[in-house]
N, C-alpha and C positions, 0 to 999 in steps of 0.2 A: 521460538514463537512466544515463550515467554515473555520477550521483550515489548511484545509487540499490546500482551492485553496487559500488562503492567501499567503501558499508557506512556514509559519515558520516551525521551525526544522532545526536541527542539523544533518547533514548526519552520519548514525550509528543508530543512536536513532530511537525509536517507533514513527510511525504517529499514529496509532489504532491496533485495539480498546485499550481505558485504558488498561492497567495490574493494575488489582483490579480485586476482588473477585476471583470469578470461570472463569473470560471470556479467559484467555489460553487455559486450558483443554476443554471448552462448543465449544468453535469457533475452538481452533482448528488451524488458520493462524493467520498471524498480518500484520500491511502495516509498512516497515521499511522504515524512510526518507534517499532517495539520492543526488545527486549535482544536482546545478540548471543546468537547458539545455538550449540555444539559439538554437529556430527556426524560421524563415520565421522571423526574427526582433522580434519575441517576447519571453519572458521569461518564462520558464516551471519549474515547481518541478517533480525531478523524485521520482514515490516510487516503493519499491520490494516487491511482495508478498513471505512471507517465511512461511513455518509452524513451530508448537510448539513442541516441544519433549514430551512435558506431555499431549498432545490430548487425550481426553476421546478416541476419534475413535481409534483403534489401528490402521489402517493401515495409518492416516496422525503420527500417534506415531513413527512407524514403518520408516516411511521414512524423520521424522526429527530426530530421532536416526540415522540414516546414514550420515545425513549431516546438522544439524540444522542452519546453515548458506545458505545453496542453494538458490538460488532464482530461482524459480518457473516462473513468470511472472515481467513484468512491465508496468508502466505506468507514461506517464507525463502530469501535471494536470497545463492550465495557470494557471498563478499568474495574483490576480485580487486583487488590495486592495478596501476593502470596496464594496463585490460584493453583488449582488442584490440577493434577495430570486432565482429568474429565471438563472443566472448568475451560482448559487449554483447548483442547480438541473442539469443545463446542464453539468457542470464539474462534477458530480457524475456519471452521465450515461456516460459519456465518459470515466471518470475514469475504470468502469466497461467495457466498449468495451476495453479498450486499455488491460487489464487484458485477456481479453476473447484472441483476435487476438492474442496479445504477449506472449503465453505459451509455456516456452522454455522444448523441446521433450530432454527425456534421453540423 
């Protein structure tokens, strides 16, 4: 998770989880890296939640067969270099609120 509020990436590219193994099909989503954002004077990584076309679920299958590019939600996560254990924890739970709130409807 580290990786994730440090802000590296390449927008296009996979933030998570690896692609290794089974974890497309098992999970099912991924976080795809976006452009940095400025707010309030400070610097943000945007990421998109997309789903996987090969989902064991058929119905996230189902709906990245439709559009395996869609994005779903987002979220942007400060950039913090060299963040603290506590630092970490709190950009993941917001990570996850901004996921929650920002689920973009049909």
């Amino acid at each position: 998770m580290t990786k994730l509020v440090s802000g590296n990436g390449t927008p296009g590219e996979r933030a998570a989880p690896t692609k290794s193994g089974t974890n497309d099909s098992k999970i099912g989503s991924r976080l795809d890296v976006g452009a940095l954002v400025k707010k309030d004077g400070k610097e943000y990584r945007r990421y998109y939640l997309q789903l996987n076309i090969n989902a064991e679920n058929s119905t996230i299958r189902k709906e990245a067969q439709q559009d395996s590019h869609r994005t779903l939600s987002f979220a942007d996560v400060e950039i913090k270099q060299n963040p603290t254990d506590a630092e970490t924890e709190a950009a993941v739970e917001s990570l996850f609120d901004d996921l929650s709130n920002n689920v973009e409807a049909d």
